[in-house]
TORDRENNU-407080 format. One line per 5 residues: number of its first residue (from 0); their letters; for each residue x, y, z of N, C-alpha, C, O. Coordinates in Angstrom, 3 decimals, m for minus. Layout:
# TORDRENNU-407080
NUM) A) X Y Z X Y Z X Y Z X Y Z; ...
//
This chain:
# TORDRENNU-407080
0) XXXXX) 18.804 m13.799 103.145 19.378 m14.510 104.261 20.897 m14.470 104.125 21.469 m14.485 103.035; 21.518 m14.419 105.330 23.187 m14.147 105.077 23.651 m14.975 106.094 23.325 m14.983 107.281; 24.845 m16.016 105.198 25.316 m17.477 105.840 26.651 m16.950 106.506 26.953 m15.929 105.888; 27.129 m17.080 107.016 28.291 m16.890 108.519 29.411 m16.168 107.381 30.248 m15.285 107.566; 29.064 m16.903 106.198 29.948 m16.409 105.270 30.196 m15.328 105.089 31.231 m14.699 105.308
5) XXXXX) 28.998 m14.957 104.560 28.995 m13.570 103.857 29.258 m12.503 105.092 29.862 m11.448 104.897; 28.745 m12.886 106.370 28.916 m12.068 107.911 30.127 m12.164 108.384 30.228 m11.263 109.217; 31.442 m12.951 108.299 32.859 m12.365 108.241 33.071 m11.663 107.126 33.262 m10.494 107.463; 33.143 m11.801 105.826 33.668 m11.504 104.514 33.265 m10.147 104.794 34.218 m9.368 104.753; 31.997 m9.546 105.104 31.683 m8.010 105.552 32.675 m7.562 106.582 33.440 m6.598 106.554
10) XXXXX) 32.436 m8.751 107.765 33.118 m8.381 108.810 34.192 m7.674 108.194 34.113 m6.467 107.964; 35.331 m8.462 107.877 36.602 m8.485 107.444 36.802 m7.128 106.746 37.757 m6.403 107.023; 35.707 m6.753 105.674 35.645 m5.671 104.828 35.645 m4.704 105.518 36.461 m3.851 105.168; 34.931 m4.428 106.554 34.317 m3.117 107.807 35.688 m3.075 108.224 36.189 m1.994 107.913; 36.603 m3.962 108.900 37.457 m3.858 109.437 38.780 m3.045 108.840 39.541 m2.224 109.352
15) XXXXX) 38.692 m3.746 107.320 39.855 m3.127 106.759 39.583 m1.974 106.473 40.555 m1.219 106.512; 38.308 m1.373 106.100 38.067 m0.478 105.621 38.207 1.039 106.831 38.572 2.204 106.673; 37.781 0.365 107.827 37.934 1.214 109.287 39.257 1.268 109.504 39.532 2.173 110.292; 40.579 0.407 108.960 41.639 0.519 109.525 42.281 1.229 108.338 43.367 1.777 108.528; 41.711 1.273 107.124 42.316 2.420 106.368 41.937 3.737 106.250 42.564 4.572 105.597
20) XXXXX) 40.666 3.996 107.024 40.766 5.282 107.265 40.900 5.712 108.779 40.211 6.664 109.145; 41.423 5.319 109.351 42.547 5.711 110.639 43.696 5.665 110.187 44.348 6.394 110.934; 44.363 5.251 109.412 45.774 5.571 109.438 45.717 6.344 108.343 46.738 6.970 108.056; 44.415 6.491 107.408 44.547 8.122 106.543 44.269 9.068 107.504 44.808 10.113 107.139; 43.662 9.229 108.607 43.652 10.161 109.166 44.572 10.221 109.737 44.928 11.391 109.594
25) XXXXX) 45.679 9.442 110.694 46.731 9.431 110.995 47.645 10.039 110.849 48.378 10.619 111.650; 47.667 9.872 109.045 48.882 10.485 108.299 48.171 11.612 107.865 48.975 12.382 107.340; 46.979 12.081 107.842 46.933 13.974 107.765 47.039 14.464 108.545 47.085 15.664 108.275; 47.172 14.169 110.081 47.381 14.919 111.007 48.553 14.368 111.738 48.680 14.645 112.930; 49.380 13.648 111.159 51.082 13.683 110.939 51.565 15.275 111.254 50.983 16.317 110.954
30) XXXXX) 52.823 15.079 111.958 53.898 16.694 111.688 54.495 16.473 110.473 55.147 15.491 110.119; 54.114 17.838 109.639 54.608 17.498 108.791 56.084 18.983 108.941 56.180 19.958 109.686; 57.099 18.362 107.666 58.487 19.153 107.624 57.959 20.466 106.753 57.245 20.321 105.761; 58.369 21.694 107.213 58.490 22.378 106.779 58.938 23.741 106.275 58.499 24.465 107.168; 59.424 24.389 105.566 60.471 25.059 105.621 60.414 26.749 105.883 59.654 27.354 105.127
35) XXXXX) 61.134 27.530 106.862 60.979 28.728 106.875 61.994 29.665 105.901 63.080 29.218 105.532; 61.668 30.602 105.641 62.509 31.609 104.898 62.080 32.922 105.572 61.005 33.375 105.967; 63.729 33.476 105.536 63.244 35.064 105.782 63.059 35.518 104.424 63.465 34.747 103.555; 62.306 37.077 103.892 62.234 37.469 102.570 63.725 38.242 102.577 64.574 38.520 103.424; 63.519 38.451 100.937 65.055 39.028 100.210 65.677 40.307 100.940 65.121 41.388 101.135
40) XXXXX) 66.859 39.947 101.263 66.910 41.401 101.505 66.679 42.574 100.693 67.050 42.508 99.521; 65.963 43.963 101.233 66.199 45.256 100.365 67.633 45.248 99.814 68.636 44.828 100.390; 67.532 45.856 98.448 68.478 47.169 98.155 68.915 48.381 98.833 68.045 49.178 99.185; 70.100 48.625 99.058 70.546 49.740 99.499 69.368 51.019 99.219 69.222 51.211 98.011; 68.749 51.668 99.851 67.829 52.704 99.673 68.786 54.250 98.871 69.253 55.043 99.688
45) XXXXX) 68.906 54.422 98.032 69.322 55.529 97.814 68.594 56.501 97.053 67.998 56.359 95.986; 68.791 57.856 98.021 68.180 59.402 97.948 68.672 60.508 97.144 69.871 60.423 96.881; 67.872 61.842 96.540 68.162 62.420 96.267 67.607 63.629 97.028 66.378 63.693 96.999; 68.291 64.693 97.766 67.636 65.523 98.525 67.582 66.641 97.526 68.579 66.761 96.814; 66.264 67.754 97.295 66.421 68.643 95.925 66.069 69.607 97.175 65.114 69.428 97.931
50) XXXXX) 67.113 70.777 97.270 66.644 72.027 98.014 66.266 72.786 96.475 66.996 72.895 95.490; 65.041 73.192 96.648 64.465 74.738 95.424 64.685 75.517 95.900 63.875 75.737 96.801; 65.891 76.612 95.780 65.602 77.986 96.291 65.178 78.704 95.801 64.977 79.702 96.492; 64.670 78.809 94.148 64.558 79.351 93.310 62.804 79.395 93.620 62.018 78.704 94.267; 62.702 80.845 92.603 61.033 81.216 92.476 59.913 80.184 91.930 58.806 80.130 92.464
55) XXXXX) 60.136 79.679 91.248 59.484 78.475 90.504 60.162 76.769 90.429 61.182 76.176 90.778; 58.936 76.495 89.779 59.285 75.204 90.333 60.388 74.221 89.013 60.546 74.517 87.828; 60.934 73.141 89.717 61.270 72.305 88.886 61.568 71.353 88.473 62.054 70.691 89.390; 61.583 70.518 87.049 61.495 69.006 86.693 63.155 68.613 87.142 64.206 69.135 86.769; 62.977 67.805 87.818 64.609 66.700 88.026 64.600 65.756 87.138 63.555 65.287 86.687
60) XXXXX) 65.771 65.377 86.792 66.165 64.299 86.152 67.649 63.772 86.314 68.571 64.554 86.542; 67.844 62.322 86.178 68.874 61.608 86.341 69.329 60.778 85.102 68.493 60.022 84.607; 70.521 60.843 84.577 70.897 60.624 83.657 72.001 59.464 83.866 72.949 59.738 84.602; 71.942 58.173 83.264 72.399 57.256 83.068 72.798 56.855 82.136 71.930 56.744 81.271; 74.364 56.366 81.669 74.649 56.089 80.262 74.054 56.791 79.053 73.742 56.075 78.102
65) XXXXX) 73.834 58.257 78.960 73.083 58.976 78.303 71.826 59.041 78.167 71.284 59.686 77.269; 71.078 58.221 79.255 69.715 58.488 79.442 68.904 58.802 80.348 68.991 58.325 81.479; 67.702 59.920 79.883 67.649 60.631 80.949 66.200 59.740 81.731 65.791 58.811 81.035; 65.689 59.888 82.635 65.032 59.820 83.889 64.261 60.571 84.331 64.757 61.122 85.313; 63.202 60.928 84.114 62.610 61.834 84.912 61.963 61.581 86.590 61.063 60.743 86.627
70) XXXXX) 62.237 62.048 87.578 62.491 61.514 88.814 60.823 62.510 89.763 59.835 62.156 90.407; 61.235 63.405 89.428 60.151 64.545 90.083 60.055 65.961 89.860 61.044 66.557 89.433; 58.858 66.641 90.125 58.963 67.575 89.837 58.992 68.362 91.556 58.291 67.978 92.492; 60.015 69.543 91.610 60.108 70.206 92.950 59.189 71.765 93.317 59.779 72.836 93.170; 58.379 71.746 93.580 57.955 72.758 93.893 58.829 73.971 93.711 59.809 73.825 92.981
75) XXXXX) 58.599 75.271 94.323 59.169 76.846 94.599 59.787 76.604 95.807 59.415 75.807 96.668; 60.815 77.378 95.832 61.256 77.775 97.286 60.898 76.078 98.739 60.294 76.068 99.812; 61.496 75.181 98.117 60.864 73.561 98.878 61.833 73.013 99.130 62.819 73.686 98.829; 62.123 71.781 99.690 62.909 71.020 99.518 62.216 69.576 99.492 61.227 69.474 100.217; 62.569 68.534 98.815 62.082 67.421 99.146 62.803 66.328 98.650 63.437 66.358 97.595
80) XXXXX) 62.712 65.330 99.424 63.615 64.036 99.276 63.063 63.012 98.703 62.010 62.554 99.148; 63.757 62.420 97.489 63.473 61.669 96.051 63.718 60.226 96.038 64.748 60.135 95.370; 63.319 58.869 96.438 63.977 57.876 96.340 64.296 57.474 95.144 63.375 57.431 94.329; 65.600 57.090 94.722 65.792 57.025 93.227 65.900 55.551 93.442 66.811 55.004 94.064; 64.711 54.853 92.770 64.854 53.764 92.635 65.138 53.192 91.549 64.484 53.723 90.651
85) XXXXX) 66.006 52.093 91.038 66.327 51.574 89.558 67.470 51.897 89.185 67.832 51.882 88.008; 68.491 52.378 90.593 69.810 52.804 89.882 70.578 52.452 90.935 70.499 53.126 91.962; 71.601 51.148 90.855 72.101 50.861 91.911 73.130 51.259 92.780 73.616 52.160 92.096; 73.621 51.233 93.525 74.543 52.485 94.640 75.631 51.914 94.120 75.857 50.786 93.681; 76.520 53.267 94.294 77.844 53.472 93.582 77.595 53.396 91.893 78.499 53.007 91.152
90) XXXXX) 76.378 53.778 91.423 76.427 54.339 89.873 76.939 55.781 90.262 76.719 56.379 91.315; 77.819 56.286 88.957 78.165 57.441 88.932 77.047 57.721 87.587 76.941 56.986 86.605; 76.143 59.189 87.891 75.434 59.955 87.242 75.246 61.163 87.331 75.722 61.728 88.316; 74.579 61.859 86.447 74.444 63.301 86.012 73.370 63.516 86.710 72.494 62.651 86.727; 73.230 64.648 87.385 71.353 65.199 87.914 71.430 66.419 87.116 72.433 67.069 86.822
95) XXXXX) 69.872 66.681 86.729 69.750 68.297 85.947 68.219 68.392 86.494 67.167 67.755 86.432; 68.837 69.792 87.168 66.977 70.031 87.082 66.882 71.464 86.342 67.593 72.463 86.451; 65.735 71.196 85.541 64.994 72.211 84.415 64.133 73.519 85.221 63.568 73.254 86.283; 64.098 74.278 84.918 62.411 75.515 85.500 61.310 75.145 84.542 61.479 75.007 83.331; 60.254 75.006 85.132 59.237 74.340 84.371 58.793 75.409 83.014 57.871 75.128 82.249
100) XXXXX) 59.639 76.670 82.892 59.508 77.594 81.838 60.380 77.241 80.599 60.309 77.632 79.433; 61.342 76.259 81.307 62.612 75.899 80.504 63.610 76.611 80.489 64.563 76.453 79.726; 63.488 77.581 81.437 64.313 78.957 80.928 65.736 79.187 81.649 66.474 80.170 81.575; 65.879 78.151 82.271 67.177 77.633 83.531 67.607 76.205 83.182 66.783 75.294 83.096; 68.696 76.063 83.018 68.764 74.210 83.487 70.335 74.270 84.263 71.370 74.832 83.906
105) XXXXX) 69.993 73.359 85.581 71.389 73.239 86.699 71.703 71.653 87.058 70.938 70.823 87.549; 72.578 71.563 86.798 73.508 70.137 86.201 74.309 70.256 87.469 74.680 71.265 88.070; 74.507 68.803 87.763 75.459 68.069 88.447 76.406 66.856 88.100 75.888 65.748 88.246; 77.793 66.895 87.637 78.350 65.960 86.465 78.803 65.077 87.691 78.984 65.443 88.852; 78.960 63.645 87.060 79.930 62.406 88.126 79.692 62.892 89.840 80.432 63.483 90.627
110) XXXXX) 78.219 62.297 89.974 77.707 62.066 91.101 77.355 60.477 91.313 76.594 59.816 90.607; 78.023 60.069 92.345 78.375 58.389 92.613 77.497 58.413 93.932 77.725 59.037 94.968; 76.247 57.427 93.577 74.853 57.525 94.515 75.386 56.404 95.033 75.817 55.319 94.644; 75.169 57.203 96.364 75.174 56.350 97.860 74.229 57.400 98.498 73.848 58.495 98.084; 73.904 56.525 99.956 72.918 57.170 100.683 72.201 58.399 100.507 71.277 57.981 99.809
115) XXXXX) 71.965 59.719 100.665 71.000 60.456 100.278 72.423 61.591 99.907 73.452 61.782 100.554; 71.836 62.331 98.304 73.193 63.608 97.781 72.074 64.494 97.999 70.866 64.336 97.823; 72.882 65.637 98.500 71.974 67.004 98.640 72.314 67.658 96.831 73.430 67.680 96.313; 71.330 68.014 96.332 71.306 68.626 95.254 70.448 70.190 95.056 69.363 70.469 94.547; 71.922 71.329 95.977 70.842 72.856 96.059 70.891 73.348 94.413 71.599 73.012 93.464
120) XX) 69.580 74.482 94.608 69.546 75.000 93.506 68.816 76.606 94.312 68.083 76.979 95.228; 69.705 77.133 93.118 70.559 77.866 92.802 71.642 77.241 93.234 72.753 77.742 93.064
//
């Protein structure tokens, strides 16, 4: 049996309890602040263009503070364009490309990378 008592004291309970979850729902579907970002800008993209005129093919490399890089290898008679990534624009460096016989090597001294260097061979 339940005396008037105990039938507010619920009351009261239902009530608060109903009025705390409306204003939790309230506040999850609040605007909430939030922040945009654009992403990082790129790095300057810088290229190496390798014309092969030569019969065979060959290993490129880029040389930094005396160390070398191996970048790509160029086909025969090709040309193809190298993104040199990991070396930031306006480094001055060496390019050498090898014949995969070993039997040639053609050097380029104090080359200062910016946008794309043509590097012919022969």
């Amino acid at each position: 049996m339940t005396t008037p008592t105990t039938r507010i004291s619920r009351t009261r309970a239902l009530t608060t309890l109903g009025a705390m979850l409306v204003l939790c729902a309230a506040s999850a579907c609040a605007p909430r602040q939030v922040e945009v970002r654009t992403a990082p800008t790129q790095a300057t993209q810088v290229s190496l263009q390798v014309n092969n005129n030569l019969a065979q093919a060959v290993n490129v490399y880029i040389n930094l503070n005396g160390t070398d890089t191996f970048l790509r290898q160029v086909g025969a008679n090709s040309s193809v364009t190298i993104p040199v990534q990991g070396f930031a624009p306006g480094s001055t460096v060496s390019l050498r490309a090898v014949t995969v016989d070993g039997g040639k090597t053609y050097s380029r001294a104090n080359v200062v990378l910016s946008g794309t260097y043509v590097f012919p061979l022969p």
